[in-house]
Backbone as a ProteinNet text record, in pm:
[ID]
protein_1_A
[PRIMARY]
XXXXXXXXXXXXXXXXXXXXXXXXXXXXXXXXXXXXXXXXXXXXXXXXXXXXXXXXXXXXXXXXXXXXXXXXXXXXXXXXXXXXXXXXXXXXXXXXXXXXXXXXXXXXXXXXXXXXXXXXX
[TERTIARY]
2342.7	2219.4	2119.1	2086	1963.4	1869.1	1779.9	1666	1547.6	1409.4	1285.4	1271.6	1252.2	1155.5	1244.8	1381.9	1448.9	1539.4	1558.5	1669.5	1767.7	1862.1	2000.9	2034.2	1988.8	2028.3	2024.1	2123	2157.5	2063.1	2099.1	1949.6	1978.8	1881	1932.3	1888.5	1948	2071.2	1877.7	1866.3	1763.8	1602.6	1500.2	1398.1	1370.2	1437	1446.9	1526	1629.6	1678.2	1620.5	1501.5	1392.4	1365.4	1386.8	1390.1	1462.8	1653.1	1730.4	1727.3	1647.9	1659.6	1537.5	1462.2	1362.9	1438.4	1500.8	1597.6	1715.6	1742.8	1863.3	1797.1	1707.9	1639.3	1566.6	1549.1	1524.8	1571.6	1692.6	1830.3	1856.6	1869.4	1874.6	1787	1667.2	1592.8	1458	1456.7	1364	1235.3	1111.8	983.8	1018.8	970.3	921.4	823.6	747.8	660.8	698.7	843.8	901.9	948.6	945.4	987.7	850	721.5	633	610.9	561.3	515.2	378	311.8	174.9	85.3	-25.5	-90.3	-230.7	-235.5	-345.6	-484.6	-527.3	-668.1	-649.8	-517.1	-488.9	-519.8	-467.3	-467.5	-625.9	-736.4	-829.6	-916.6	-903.4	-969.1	-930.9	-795.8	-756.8	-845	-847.8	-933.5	-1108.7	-1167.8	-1323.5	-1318.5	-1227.3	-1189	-1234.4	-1176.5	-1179.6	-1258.6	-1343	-1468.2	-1579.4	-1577.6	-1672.5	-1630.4	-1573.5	-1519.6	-1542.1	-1607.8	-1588.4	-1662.5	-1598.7	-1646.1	-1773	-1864.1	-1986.1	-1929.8	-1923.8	-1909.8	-1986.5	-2079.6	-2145.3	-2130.1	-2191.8	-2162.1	-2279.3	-2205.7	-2290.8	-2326.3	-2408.7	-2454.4	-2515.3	-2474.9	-2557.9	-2629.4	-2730.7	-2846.1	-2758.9	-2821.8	-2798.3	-2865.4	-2760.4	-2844	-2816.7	-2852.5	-2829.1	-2736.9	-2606.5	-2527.2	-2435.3	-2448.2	-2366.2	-2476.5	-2479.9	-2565.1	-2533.1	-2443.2	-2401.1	-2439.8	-2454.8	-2476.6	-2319	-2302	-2190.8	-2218.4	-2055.4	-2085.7	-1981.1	-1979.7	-1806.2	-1839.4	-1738.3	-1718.4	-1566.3	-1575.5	-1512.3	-1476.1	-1364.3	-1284.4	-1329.7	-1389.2	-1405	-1240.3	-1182.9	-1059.7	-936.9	-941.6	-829.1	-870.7	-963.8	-1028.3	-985.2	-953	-919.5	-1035.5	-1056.7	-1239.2	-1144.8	-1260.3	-1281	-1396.7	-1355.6	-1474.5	-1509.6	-1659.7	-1683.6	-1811.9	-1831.8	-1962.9	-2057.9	-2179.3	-2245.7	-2354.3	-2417.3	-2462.2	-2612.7	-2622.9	-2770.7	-2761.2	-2869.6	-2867.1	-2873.2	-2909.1	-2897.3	-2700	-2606	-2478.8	-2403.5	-2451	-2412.9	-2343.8	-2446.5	-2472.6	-2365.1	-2291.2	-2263.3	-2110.2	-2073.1	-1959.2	-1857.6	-1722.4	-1610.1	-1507.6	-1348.7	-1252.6	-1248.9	-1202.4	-1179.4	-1041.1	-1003.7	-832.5	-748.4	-802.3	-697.7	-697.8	-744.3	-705.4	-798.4	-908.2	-957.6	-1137.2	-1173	-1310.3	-1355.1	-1506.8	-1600.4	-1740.4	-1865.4	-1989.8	-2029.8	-2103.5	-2146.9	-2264	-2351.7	-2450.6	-2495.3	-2583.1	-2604.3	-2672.6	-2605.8	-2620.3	-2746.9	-2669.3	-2738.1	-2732.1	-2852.7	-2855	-2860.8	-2831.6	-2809.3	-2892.5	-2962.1	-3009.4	-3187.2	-3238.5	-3370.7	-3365.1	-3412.7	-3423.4	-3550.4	-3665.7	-3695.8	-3634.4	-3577.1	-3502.6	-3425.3	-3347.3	-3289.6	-3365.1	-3481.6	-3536.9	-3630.1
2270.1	2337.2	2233.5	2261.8	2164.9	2169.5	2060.1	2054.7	2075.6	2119.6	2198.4	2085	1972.4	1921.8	1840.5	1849.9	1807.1	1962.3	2008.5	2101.9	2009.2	2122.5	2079.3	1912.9	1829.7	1710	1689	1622.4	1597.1	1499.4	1543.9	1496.6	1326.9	1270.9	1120	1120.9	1006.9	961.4	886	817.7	721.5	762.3	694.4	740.1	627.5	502.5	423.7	467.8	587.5	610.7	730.5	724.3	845.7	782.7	695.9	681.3	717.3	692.4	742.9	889.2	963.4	1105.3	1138.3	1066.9	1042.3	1022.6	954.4	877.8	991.2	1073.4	1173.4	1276.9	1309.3	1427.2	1424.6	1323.3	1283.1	1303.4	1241.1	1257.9	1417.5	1468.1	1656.4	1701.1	1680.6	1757.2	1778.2	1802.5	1833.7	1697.8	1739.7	1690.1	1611.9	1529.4	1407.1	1515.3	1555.8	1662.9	1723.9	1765.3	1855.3	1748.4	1611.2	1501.5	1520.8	1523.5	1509.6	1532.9	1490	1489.2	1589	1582	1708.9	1639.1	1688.9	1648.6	1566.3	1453.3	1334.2	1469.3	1501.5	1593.3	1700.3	1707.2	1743.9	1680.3	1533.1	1435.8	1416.3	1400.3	1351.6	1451	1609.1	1737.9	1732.7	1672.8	1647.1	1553.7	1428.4	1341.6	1351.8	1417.2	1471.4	1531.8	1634.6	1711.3	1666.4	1550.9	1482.2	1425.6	1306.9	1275.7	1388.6	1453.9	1594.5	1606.9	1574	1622	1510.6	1356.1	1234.4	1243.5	1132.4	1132.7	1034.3	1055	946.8	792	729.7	608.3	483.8	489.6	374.8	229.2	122.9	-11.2	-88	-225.7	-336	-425.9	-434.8	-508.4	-667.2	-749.5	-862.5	-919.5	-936.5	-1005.7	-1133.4	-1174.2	-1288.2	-1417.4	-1527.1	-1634.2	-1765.5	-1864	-1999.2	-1994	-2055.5	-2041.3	-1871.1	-1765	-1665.4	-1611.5	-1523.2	-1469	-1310.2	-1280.1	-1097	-1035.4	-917.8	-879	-783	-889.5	-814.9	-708.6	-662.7	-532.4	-535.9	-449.5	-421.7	-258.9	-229.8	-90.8	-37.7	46.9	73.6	242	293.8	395.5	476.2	604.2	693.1	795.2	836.4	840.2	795.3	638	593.4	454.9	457	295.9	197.9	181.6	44.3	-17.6	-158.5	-194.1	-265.9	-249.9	-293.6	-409.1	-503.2	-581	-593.8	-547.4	-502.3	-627.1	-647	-733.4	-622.7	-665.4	-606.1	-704.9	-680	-766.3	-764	-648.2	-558.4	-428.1	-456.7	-380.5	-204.6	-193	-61.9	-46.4	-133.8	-94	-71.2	-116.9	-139.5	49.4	128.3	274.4	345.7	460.6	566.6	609.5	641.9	762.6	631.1	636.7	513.5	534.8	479.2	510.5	380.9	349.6	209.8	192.4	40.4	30.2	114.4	139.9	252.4	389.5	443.7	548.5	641.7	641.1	733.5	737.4	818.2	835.2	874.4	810.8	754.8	781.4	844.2	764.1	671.8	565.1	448.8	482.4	443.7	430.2	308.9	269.9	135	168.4	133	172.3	40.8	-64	-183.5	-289.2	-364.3	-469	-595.7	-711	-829.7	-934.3	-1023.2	-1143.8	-1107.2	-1161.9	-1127.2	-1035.4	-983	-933.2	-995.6	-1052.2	-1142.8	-1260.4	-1323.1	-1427.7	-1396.7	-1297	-1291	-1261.3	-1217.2	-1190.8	-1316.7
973.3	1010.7	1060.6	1189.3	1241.2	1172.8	1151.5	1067.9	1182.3	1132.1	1192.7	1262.7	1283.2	1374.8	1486.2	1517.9	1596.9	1619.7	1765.1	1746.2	1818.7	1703.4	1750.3	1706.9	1702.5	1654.2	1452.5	1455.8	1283.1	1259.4	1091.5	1017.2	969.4	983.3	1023.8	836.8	756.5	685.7	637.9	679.8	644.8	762.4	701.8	822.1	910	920.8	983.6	1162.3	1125.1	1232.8	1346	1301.2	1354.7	1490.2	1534.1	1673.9	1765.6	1712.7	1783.1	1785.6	1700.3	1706.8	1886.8	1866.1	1982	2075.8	2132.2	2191.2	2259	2163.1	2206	2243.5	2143	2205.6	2404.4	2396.3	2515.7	2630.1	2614.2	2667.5	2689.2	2628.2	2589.1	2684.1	2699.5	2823.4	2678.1	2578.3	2503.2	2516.8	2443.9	2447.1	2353.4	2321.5	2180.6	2092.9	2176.5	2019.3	1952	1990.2	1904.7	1778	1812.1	1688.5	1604.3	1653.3	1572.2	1461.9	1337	1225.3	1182.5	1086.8	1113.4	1160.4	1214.5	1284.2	1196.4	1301.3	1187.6	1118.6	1218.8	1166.6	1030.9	1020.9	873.1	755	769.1	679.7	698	772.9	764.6	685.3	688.6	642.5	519.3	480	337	250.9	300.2	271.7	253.7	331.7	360.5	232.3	170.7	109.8	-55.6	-49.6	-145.9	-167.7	-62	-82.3	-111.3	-90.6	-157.9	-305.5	-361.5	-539.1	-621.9	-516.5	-553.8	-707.6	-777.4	-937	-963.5	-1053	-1042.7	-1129	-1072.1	-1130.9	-1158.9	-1281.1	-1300.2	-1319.2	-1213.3	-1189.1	-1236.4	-1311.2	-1320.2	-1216.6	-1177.4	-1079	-1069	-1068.1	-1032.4	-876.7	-952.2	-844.7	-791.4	-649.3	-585.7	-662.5	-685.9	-756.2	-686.9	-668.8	-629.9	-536.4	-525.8	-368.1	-366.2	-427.7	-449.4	-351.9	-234.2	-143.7	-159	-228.3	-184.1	-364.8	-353.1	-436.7	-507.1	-644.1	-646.4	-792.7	-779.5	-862	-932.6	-1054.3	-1119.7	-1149.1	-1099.8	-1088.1	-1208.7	-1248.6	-1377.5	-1331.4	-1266.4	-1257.3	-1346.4	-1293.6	-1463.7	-1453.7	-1328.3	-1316.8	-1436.4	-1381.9	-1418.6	-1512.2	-1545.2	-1601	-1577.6	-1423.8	-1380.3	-1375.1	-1387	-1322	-1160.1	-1081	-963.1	-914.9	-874.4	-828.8	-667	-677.3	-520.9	-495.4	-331.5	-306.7	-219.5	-170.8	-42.2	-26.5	121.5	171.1	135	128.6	102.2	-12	-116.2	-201.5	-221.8	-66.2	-69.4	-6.5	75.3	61.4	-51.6	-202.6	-287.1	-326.7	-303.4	-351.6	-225.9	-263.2	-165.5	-222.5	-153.6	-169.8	-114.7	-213.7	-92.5	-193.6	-141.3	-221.3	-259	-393.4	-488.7	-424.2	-490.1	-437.2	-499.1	-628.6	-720.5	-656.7	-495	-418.9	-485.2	-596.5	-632.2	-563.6	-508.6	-442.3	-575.5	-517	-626.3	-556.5	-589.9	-607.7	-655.3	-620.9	-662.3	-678.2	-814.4	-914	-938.6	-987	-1055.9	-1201.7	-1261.7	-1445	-1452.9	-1473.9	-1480.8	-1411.8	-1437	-1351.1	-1410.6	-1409	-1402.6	-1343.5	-1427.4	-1302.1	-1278.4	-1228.7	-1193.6	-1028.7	-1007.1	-854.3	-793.2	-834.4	-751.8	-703.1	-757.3	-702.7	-581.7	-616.9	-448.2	-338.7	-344.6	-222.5	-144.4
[MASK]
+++++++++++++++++++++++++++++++++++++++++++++++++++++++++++++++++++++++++++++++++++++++++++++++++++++++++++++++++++++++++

């Protein structure tokens, strides 16, 4: 039985061989779109999706001191309690909506702060 997104050609063994299916189909008289996968604007409506549900996550923050110029932060997963260590250039990038490396979207907060804040300025 042909599989949905190639007709008529067999179902390749590994996904490494997804080219030659391109390749034959070609050959056949058929389009390449019919090889296609779903379409990116899915995956991106998925994602938006998610940043809307994002979880609040409160960060410690330190002030800029002596040769350290960025303002960094530790961010603590309320998800998955990984901590994360983030920088920014300016204290207002520090704040906003962004996904951590642990794939989980987050608001960024600042619980506390660290350090004097006159000094950095």
């Amino acid at each position: 039985m042909p599989p949905d997104n190639v007709k008529g050609a067999p179902r390749a063994a590994e996904p490494g061989k997804r080219r030659h299916h391109i390749a034959a189909a070609a050959k056949q008289g058929e389009s390449a779109l019919s090889v296609a996968r779903r379409p990116v604007k899915a995956r991106r409506q998925r994602s938006a999706k998610r940043r809307e549900v994002a979880l609040t996550c409160r960060v410690s923050l330190l002030v800029p001191s002596g040769r350290r110029t960025k303002w960094w932060y530790l961010a603590t997963c309320p998800a998955c309690g990984a901590p994360h260590l983030g920088r920014a250039r300016e204290l207002a990038d520090v704040t906003g909506t962004r996904r951590l490396p642990c794939h989980h979207w987050v608001t960024i907060v600042v619980a506390r702060t660290y350090g004097r804040a006159e000094a950095a300025a």
